[in-house]
C-alpha positions in Angstrom: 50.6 -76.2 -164.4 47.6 -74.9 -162.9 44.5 -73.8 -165.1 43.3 -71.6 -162.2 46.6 -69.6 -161.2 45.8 -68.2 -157.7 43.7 -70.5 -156.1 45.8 -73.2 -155.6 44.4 -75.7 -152.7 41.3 -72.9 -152.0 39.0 -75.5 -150.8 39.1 -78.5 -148.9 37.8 -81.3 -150.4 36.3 -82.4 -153.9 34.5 -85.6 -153.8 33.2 -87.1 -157.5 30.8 -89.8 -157.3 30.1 -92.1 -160.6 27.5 -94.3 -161.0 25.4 -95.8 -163.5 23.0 -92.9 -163.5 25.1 -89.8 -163.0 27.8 -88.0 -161.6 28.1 -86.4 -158.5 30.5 -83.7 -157.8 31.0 -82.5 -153.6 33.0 -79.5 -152.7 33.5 -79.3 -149.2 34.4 -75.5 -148.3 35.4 -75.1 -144.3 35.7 -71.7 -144.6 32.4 -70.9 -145.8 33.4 -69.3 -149.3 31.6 -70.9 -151.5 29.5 -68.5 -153.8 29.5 -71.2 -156.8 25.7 -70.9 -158.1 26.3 -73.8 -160.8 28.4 -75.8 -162.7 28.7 -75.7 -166.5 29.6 -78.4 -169.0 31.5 -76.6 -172.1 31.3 -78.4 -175.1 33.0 -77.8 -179.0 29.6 -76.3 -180.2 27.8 -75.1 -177.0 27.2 -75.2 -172.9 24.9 -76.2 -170.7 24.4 -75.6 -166.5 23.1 -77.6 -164.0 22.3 -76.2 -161.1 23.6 -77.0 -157.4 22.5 -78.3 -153.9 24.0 -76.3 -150.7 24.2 -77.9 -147.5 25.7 -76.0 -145.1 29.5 -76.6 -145.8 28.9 -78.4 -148.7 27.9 -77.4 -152.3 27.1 -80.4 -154.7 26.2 -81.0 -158.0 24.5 -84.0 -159.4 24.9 -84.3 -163.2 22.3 -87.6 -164.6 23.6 -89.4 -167.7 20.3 -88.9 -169.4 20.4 -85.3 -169.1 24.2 -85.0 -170.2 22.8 -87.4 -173.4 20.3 -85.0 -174.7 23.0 -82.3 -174.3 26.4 -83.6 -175.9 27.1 -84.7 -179.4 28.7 -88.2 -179.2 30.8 -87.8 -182.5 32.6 -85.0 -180.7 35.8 -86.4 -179.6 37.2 -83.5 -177.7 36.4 -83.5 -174.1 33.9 -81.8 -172.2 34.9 -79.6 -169.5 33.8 -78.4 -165.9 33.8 -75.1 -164.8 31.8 -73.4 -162.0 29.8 -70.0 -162.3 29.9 -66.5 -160.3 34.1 -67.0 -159.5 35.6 -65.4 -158.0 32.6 -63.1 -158.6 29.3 -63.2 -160.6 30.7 -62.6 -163.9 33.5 -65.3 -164.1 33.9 -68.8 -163.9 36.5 -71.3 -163.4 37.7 -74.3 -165.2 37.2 -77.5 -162.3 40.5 -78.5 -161.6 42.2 -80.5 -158.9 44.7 -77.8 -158.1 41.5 -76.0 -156.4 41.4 -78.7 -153.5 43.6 -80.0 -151.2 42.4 -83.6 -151.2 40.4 -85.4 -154.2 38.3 -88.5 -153.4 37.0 -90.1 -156.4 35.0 -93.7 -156.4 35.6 -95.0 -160.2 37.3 -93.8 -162.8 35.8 -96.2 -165.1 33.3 -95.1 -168.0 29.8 -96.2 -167.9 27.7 -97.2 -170.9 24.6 -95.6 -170.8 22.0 -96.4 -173.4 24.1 -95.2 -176.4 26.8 -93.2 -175.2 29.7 -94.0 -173.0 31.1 -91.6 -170.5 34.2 -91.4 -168.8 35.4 -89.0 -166.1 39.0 -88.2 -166.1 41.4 -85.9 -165.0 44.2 -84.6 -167.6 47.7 -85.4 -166.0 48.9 -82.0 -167.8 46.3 -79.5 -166.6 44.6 -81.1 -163.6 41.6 -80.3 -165.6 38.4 -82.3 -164.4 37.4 -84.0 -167.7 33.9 -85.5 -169.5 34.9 -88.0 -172.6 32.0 -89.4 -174.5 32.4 -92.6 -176.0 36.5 -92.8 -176.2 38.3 -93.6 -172.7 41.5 -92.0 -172.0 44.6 -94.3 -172.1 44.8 -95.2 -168.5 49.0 -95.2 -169.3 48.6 -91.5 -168.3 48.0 -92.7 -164.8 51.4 -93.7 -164.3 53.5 -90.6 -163.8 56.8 -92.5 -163.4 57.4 -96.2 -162.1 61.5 -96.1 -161.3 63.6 -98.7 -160.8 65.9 -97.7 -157.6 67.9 -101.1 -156.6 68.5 -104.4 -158.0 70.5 -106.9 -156.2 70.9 -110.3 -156.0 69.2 -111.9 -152.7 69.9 -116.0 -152.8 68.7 -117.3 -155.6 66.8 -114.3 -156.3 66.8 -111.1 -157.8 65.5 -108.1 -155.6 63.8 -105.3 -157.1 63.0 -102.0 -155.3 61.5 -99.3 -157.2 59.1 -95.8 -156.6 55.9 -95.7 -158.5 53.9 -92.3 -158.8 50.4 -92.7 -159.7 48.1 -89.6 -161.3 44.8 -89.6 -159.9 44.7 -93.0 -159.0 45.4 -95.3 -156.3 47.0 -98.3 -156.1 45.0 -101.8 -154.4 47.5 -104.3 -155.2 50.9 -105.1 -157.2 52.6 -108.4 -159.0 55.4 -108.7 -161.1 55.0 -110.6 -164.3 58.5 -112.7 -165.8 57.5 -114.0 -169.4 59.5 -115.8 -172.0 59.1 -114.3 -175.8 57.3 -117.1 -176.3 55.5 -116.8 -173.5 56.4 -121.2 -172.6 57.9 -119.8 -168.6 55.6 -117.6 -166.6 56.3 -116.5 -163.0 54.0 -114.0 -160.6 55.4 -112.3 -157.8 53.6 -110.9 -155.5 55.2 -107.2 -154.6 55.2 -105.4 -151.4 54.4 -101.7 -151.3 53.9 -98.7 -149.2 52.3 -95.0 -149.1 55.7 -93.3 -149.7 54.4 -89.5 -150.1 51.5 -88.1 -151.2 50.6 -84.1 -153.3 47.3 -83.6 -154.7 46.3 -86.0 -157.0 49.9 -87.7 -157.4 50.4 -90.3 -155.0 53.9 -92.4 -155.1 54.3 -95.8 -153.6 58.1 -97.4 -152.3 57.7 -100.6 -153.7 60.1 -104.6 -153.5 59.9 -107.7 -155.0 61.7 -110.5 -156.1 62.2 -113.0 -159.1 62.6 -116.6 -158.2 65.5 -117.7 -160.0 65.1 -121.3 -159.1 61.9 -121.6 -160.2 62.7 -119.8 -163.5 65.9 -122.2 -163.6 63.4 -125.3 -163.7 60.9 -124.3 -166.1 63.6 -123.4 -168.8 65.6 -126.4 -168.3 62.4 -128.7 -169.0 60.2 -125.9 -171.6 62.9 -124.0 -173.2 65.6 -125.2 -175.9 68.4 -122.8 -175.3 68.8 -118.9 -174.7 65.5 -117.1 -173.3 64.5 -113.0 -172.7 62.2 -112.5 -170.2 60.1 -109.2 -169.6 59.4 -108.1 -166.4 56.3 -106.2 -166.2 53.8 -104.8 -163.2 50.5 -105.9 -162.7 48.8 -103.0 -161.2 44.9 -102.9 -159.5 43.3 -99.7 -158.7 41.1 -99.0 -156.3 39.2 -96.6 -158.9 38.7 -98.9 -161.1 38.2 -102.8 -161.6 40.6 -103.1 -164.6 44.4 -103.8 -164.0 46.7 -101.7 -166.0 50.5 -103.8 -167.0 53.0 -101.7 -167.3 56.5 -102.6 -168.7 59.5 -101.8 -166.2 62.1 -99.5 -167.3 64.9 -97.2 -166.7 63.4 -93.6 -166.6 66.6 -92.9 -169.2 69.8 -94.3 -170.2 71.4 -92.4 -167.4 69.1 -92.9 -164.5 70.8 -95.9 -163.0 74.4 -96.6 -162.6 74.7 -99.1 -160.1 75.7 -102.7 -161.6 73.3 -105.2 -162.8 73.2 -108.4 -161.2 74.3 -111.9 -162.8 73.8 -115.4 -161.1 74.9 -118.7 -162.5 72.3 -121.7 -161.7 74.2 -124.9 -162.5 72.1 -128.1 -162.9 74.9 -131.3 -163.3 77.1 -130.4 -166.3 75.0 -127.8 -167.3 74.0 -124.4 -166.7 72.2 -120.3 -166.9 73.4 -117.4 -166.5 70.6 -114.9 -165.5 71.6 -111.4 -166.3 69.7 -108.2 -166.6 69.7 -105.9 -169.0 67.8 -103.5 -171.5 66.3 -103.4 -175.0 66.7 -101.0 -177.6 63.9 -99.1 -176.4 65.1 -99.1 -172.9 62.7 -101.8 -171.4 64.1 -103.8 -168.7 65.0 -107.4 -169.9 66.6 -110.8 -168.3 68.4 -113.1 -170.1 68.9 -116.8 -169.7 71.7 -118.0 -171.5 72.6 -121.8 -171.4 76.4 -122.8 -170.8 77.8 -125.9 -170.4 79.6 -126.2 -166.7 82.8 -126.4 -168.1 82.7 -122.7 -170.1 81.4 -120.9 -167.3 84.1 -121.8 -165.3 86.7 -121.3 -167.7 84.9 -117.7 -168.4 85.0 -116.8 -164.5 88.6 -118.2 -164.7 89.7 -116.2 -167.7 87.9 -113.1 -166.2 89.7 -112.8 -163.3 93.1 -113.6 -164.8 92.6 -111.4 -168.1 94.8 -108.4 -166.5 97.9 -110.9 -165.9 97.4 -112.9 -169.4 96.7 -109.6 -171.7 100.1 -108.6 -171.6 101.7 -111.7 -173.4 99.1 -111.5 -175.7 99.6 -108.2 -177.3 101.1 -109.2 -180.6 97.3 -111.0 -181.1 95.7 -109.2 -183.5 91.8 -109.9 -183.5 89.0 -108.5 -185.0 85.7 -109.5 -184.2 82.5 -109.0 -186.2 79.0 -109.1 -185.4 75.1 -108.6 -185.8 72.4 -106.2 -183.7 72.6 -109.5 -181.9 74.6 -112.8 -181.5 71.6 -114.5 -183.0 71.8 -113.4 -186.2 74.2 -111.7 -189.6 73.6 -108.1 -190.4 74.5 -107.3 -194.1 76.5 -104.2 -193.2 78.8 -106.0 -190.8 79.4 -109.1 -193.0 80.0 -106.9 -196.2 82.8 -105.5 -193.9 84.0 -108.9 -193.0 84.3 -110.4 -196.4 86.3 -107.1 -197.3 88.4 -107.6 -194.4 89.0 -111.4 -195.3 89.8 -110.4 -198.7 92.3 -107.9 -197.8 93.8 -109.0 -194.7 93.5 -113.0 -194.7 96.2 -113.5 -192.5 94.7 -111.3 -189.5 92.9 -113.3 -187.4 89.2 -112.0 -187.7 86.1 -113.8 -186.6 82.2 -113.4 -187.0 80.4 -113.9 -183.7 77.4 -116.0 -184.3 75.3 -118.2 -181.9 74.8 -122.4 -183.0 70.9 -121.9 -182.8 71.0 -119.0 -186.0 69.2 -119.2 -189.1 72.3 -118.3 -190.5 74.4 -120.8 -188.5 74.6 -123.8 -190.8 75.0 -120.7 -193.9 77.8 -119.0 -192.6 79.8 -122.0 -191.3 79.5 -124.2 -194.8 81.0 -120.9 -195.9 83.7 -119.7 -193.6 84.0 -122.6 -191.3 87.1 -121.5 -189.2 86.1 -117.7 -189.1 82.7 -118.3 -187.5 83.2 -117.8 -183.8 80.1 -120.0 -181.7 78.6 -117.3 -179.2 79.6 -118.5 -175.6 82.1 -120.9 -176.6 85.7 -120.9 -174.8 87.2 -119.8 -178.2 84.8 -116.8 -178.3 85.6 -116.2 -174.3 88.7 -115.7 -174.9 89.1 -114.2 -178.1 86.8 -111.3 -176.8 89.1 -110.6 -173.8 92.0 -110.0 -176.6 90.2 -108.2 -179.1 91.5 -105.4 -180.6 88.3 -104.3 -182.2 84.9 -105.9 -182.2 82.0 -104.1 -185.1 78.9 -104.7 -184.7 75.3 -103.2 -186.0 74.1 -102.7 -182.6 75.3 -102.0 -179.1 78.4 -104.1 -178.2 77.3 -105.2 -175.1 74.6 -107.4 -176.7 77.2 -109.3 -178.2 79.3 -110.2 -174.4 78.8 -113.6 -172.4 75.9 -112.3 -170.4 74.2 -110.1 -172.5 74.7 -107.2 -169.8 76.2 -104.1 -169.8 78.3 -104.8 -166.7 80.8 -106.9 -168.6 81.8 -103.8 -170.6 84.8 -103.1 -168.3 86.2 -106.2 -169.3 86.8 -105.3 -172.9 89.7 -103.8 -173.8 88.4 -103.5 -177.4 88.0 -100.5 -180.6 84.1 -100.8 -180.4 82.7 -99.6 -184.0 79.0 -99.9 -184.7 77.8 -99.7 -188.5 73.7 -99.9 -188.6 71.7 -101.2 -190.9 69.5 -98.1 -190.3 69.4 -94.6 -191.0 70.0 -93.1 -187.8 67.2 -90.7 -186.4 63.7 -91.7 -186.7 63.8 -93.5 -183.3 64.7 -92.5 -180.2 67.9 -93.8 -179.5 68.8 -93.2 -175.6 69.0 -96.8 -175.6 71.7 -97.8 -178.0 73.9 -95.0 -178.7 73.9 -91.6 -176.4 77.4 -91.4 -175.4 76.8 -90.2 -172.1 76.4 -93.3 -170.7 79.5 -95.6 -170.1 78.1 -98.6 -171.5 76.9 -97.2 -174.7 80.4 -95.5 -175.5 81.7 -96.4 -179.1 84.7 -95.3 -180.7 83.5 -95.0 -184.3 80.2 -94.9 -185.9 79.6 -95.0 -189.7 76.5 -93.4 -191.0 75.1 -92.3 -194.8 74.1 -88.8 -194.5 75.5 -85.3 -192.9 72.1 -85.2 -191.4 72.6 -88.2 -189.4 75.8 -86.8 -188.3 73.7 -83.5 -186.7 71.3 -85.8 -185.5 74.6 -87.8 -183.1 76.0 -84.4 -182.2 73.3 -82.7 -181.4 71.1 -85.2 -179.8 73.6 -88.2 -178.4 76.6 -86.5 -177.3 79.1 -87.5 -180.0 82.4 -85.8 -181.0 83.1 -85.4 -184.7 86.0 -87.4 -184.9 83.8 -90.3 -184.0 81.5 -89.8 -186.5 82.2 -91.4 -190.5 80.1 -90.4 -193.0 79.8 -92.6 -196.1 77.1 -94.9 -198.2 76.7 -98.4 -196.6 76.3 -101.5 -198.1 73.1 -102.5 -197.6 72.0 -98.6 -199.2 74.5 -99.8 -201.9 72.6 -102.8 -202.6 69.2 -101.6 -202.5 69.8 -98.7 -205.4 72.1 -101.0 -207.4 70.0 -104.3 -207.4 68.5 -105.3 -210.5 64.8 -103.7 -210.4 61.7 -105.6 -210.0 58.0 -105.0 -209.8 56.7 -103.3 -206.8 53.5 -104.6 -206.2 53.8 -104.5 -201.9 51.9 -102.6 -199.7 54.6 -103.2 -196.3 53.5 -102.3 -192.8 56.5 -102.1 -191.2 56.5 -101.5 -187.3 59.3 -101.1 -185.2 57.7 -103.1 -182.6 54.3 -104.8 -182.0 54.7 -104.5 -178.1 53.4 -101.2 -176.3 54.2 -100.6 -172.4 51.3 -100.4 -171.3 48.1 -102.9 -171.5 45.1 -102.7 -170.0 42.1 -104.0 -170.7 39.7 -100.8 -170.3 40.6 -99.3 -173.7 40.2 -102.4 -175.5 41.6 -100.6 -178.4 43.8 -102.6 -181.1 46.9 -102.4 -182.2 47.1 -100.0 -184.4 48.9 -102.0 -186.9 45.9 -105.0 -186.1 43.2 -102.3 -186.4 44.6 -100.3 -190.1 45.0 -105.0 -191.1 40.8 -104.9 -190.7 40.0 -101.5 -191.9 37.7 -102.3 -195.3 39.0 -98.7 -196.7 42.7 -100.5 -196.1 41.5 -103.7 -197.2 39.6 -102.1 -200.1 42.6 -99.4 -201.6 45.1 -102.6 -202.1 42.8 -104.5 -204.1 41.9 -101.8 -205.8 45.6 -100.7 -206.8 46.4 -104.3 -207.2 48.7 -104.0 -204.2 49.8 -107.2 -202.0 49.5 -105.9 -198.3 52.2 -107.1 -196.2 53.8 -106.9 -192.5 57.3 -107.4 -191.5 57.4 -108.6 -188.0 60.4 -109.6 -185.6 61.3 -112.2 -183.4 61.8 -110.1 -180.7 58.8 -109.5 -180.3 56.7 -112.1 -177.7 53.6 -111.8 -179.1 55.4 -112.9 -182.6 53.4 -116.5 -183.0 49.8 -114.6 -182.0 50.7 -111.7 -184.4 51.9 -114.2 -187.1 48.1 -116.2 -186.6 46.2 -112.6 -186.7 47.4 -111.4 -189.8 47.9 -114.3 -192.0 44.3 -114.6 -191.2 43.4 -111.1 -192.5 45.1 -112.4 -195.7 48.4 -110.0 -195.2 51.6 -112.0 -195.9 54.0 -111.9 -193.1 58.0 -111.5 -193.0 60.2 -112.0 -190.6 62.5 -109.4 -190.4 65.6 -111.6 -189.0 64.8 -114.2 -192.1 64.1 -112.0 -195.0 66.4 -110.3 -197.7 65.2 -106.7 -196.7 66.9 -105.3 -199.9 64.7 -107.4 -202.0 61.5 -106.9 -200.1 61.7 -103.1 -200.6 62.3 -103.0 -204.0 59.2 -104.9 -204.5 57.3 -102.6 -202.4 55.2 -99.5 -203.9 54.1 -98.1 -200.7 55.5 -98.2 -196.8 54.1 -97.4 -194.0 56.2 -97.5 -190.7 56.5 -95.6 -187.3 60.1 -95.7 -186.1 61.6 -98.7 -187.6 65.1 -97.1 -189.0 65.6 -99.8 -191.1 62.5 -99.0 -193.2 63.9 -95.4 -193.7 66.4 -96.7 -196.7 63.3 -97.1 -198.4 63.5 -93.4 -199.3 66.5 -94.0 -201.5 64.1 -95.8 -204.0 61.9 -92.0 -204.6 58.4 -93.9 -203.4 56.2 -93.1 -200.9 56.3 -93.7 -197.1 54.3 -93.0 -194.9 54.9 -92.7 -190.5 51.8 -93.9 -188.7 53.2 -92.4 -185.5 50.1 -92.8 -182.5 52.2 -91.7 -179.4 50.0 -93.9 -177.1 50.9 -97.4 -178.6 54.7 -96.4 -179.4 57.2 -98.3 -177.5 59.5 -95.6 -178.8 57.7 -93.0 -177.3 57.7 -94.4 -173.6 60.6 -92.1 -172.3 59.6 -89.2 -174.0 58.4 -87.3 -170.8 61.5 -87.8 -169.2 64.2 -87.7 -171.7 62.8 -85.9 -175.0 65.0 -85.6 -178.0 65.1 -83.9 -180.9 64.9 -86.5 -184.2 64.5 -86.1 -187.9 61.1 -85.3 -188.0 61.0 -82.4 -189.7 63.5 -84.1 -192.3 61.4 -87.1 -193.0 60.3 -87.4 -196.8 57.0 -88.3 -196.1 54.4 -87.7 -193.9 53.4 -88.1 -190.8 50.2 -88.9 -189.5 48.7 -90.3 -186.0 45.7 -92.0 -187.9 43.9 -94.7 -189.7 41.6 -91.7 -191.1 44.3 -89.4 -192.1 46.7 -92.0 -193.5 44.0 -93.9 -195.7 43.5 -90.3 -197.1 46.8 -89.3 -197.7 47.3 -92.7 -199.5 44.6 -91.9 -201.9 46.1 -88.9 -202.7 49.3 -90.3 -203.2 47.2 -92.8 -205.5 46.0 -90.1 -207.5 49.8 -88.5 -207.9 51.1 -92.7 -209.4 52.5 -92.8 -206.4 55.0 -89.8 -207.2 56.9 -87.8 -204.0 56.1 -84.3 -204.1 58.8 -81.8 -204.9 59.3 -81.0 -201.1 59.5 -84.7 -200.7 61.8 -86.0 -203.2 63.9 -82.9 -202.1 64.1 -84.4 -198.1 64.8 -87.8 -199.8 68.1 -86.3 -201.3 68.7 -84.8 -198.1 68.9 -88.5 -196.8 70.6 -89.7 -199.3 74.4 -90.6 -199.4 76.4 -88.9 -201.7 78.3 -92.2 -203.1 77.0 -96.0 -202.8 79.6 -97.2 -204.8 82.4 -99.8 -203.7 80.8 -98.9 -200.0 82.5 -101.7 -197.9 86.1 -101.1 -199.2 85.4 -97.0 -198.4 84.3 -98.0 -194.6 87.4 -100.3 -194.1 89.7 -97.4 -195.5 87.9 -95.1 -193.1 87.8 -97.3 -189.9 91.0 -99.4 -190.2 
C-alpha cells in the first residue's frame, strides 16, 4: 500500500547514493514540480532537516554519516524515516517512499560502519517506505518477494527446474543452485540461467532454469554415502546492491500451488541402484530423496506397479494392515501402542510395522516381532503396500511409499489414518495435513482435544466424520509415569534450519544466541537447572549443532533416539517455538514458554502466502519474540515456583484430553 495516496509515480526518478561518508538522495523531476525545500529525518524522540541542492531538474540531498551521528540515538531500534518539506504545499510533508517515482536506482544496500554506529538504508517491502536503521540491518529475506517453482521435469539424466523469482528493491547479478546431503558429505552447484521477466517499481521478477546432475549426484553417493540420502536444494543469489549473497531454500508457495507430477529416475550402477525422487518436508521445503535399491526390487516394484490393477482383484480376501512412524526411519510411540493392541487382539490378521534395516530401532523391534517387521523397500513391503487395506502412520503417508514422493499416492488403494505424536496446532501444517490437496488426503485422524478438532475444521479442510477425538498413548504415558525430579531446562526447536542465510546479518541462531546469553547461562545455575536441547536428525546442520552446544555445556538429545515421555517429566521449564510434540508438556501443569522470532522460523516461511489461523491464542504459556523478554518472563515465573497462572493452567485444561486411560484400546474401537 502506498504511504502517500495520490501521488503514485509523481516524479521520475529517485537515485540514492551510499558511501562511506554519506548518503545521497537525487530526485529527478521532468516536469519541473519540484517545490521540496528539505528533507527531514524523523526519529522516536525528535527530527532533524538537511537542506537541499537544486540543479535545474534535479533536487538532491546529501546526508554525511557524521552529521546523522550527532543526531540519532543508536539504542533506538526503530527506524528513522524520510520525508520531504513544503508538499504538496508549505505546510506539509511527505513520507519518502518509492511509490512517488517511477524508477529507483540505488548503488548499495549494504550498511556502513561508521566510527560507532552502523547505518543501513532500506526500503520496507510493506510500505515502500525509504528507511534509516542504526546499528541493526534488516533481514535481507524481505528481499525476496516470492521465488516459485513453475516446472520440474526430468531432462536425461537430469532434473530441470524452471521457476519465477520476484525481488524487492533489489536486483539480481547472478544465480546457482546448491544440492546438499544432511550431512552435508555430496555437494553439487549449478549454475542457473535467468532473464528480466517483468519489471513494477521496485519489484523486479526474473524467469529462471536449471538443472540437477543426477549422474554426478549418482557417483558421489555411491562412493560417500551408506544408504538413503535428502538433499536440499537451495538458490545462491548475488545482488548487484550489495556484495553479500543471500541462500534461499526452494519451496512450493503452498500446498496447492503445484499440481503437476514430480519426477523420479532410477540410476542403476551393476546390481544396484537410486531412485531420485522429489518431494517436500513438513514445512513445505522442496526435498530430493536418494533411496538405494537393489536391481532386482526395482524391477519387481516397476513390474508390480504396472500389473497391480490385474493382480488386486484375486487378492481381495488379503487383509493387511500396515503401521508406521512420521518416517520409515524410525517407531513413533502412538503407532506401535496401536500395533501391539492390534497384535493382541487380532493375531491372526496379517499386520506389519514398516521400518527401514538402517533404524535405531531396527535390531529392537525385529528381536521382538521378527515376522511383523516389514524392511522399508523390500519386495515383501512392495507388495504388501499395493494390497493394503489400511496403512497408520504418525505422519503423512506418502513418506512411508517406495519413493518418498507424493506421486505414488495413486497407487494405494489403502484406509490412510494418521495418529501424531503431537498436539495439533502450534505449527503450520499446510504441509502434512490440509485436505485440500490430493496427496495429503487422510481418512481418519485421531487427536486429544475438541480444540484440535476446530483447529482441522476450520483451518485444514476437514469433515467431522474424519476427525476422532480421544487421549493418545504417548499423553497417556506421560501423566501416568511414575514421577521423577525435574531438574531440565529443555530448548526444544522445531527446526534449527531457517530459509534464508546470508551472511550480512550475521545474526545467530536464536536458539545458539539464548545457549551464550550469561543471563540464560546465569538463571539455570542459579535455579539449579540442567539446560538442555533436543535436536533432530533431520536437520543437516545436526553434527555442527551437536559440536556448538555441547561446547556451551548444554546436554544434547536426539529427538528420534530419546524416550520423550521421560525427558519431559524431568524437565521444570520448556521453551519451544512450534515443535508440536513439546506441546504435551502442558499436561504436566509447568511452564512453557514459545520463543517465536518470525525471521528465523522455518514455520513461518509461507506465511505471506498462505496464512492460517493456529492456537495461539489457546497456548498456556507465553509467547515472546525475544532473548530480553523471555529471560524476564522466566524470572518471574521463578519468583511464582514455577506455578501456571490461573489463565494458564485454565488453557492447559483446555488442551487437555478428557480420558488418558486404556488410550490405545479406545483408538482401535474408534478406527477399526
Amino acid at each position: 500500500m502506498s504511504s502517500n495516496p495520490g501521488i503514485n509515480n509523481r516524479f521520475s526518478k529517485l537515485s540514492i547514493n551510499i558511501n562511506n561518508k554519506s548518503v545521497v538522495f537525487t530526485i529527478t523531476d521532468e516536469d519541473e514540480e519540484l517545490i521540496y525545500s528539505d528533507i527531514i529525518i524523523s526519529g522516536t524522540h525528535e527530527q532533524k532537516k538537511f537542506k537541499s541542492i537544486r540543479n535545474e531538474s534535479e533536487v538532491s540531498y546529501t546526508l554525511t554519516w557524521k552529521e546523522v551521528s550527532q543526531f540519532v540515538q543508536s539504542k533506538d531500534s526503530s527506524p528513522f524515516s524520510f520525508s520531504m518539506s513544503n508538499f504538496p504545499s508549505k505546510d506539509s510533508s511527505a513520507i519518502l517512499s518509492t511509490d512517488s517515482f517511477k524508477s529507483i536506482q540505488i548503488n548499495s544496500m549494504d550498511p556502513v560502519k561508521f566510527e560507532k554506529n552502523t547505518f543501513t538504508v532500506a526500503i520496507d517491502p510493506f510500505s515502500n517506505n525509504i528507511n534509516l536503521h542504526v546499528n541493526f540491518i534488516p533481514s535481507r529475506e524481505k528481499a525476496v518477494l516470492s521465488n516459485e517453482i513453475t516446472e520440474f521435469i526430468v531432462e536425461n539424466n537430469s532434473f530441470k527446474v524452471e521457476g519465477l523469482l520476484t525481488l524487492h528493491t533489489f536486483h539480481c547479478k547472478k544465480m546457482e543452485l546448491l544440492i546438499k546431503n544432511n550431512s552435508e558429505t555430496v555437494t553439487l552447484i549449478q549454475p542457473v540461467d535467468f532473464t528480466h521477466y517483468n519489471q513494477e517499481n521496485t519489484q523486479t521478477t526474473y524467469s529462471y532454469s536449471s538443472s540437477i546432475n543426477l549422474d554426478y549426484l549418482n557417483k558421489q553417493v555411491r562412493i560417500l554415502s551408506e544408504g538413503d540420502e535428502v538433499f536440499t536444494i537451495q538458490m545462491r543469489i548475488e545482488l548487484n546492491e550489495s556484495i553479500n549473497p543471500l541462500v534461499d531454500s526452494l519451496t512450493f508457495p503452498n500446498p496447492l500451488s503445484y499440481s503437476k507430477p514430480l519426477p523420479q529416475k532410477i540410476m542403476y550402477y551393476g546390481k544396484q541402484g537410486y531412485l531420485f525422487s522429489l518431494g517436500f518436508s513438513s514445512q513445505g521445503l522442496i526435498e530430493m530423496h536418494a533411496l538405494f535399491y537393489e536391481k532386482e526390487t526395482l524391477i519387481y516394484k516397476k513390474e508390480r506397479e504396472q500389473t497391480i490393477h490385474l493382480t488386486r482383484p484375486f487378492n481381495q480376501q488379503k487383509s493387511i494392515w500396515l503401521f508406521g512412524g512420521e518416517t520409515p526411519y524410525q517407531i513413533t510411540k502412538n503407532t506401535w501402542a496401536i500395533f501391539l493392541e492390534v497384535l493382541e487382539k487380532y493375531p491372526d490378521k496379517e499386520i506389519y510395522y514398516i521400518l527401514d534395516s538402517s533404524s535405531e530401532d531396527w535390531e529392537w523391534a525385529n528381536s521382538l516381532i521378527p515376522d511383523r517387521i516389514l524392511s522399508y523397500k523390500s519386495k515383501q513391503y512392495i507388495w504388501n503396500l499395493l494390497l493394503a487395506e489400511k496403512i497408520v502412520t504418525s505422519g503423512p503417508t506418502f513418506y512411508h511409499l517406495p519413493s518418498r514422493s507424493p506421486v505414488e499416492m495413486n497407487l494405494i488403494r489403502a484406509e490412510k489414518i494418521m495418529i501424531p505424536e503431537g498436539i495439533i496446532g502450534l505449527s503450520n501444517e499446510q504441509w502434512r495435513l490440509n485436505q485440500n490437496n490430493n496427496f495429503l488426503k487422510l481418512n481418519k485422524i485421531v487427536v486429544g482435544t475438541t480444540v484440535e478438532k476446530r483447529f482441522l475444521l476450520e483451518s485444514l479442510n476437514f469433515k467431522p466424520d474424519q476427525i476422532i477425538v480421544n487421549g493418545l498413548p504417548n499423553q497417556e504415558e506421560l501423566v501416568n509415569s511414575k514421577p521423577i525430579e525435574s531438574s531440565r531446562l529443555v530448548l526444544f526447536p522445531k527446526s534449527m534450519q531457517y530459509r534464508f542465510q546470508s551472511p550480512l546479518e550475521k545474526t545467530e541462531n536464536p536458539w545458539k544466541s539464548l545457549a551464550t546469553n550469561s543471563s540464560f547461562i546465569d538463571f539455570c545455575s542459579a535455579n539449579r537447572l540442567n539446560p538442555t536441547i533436543i535436536l533432530s536428525n533431520q536437520d543437516n546442520s545436526l553434527d555442527k549443532d551437536e559440536i556448538f552446544f555441547n561446547e556451551k555445556s548444554i546436554e544434547t538429545i536426539l529427538l528420534e533416539e530419546c524416550d520423550l515421555s521421560e525427558i519431559l517429566q524431568s524437565t521444570r521449564i520448556l521453551v519451544t517455538d512450534y515443535q508440536s510434540e513439546a506441546l504435551n508438556f502442558t499436561l504436566l501443569k509447568r511452564p512453557i514458554f514459545f520463543l517465536q522470532i518470525e525471521s528465523y522460523s522455518i514455520n513461518s516461511i509461507h506465511t505471506k502466502e498462505y496464512k492460517i489461523p493456529g492456537l495461539q491464542n489457546d497456548l498456556p504459556g507465553e509467547i515472546v519474540t525475544n532473548e530480553t523478554d523471555l529471560l524476564f518472563l522466566m524470572h518471574q515465573s521463578q519468583k511464582n515456583d514455577f506455578a501456571l497462572s490461573r489463565s494458564q493452567t485454565k488453557k492447559a485444561a483446555h488442551l487437555t484430553p478428557a480420558s488418558l486411560q486404556n488410550t490405545s484400546s479406545l483408538i482401535l474401537d474408534a478406527l477399526f
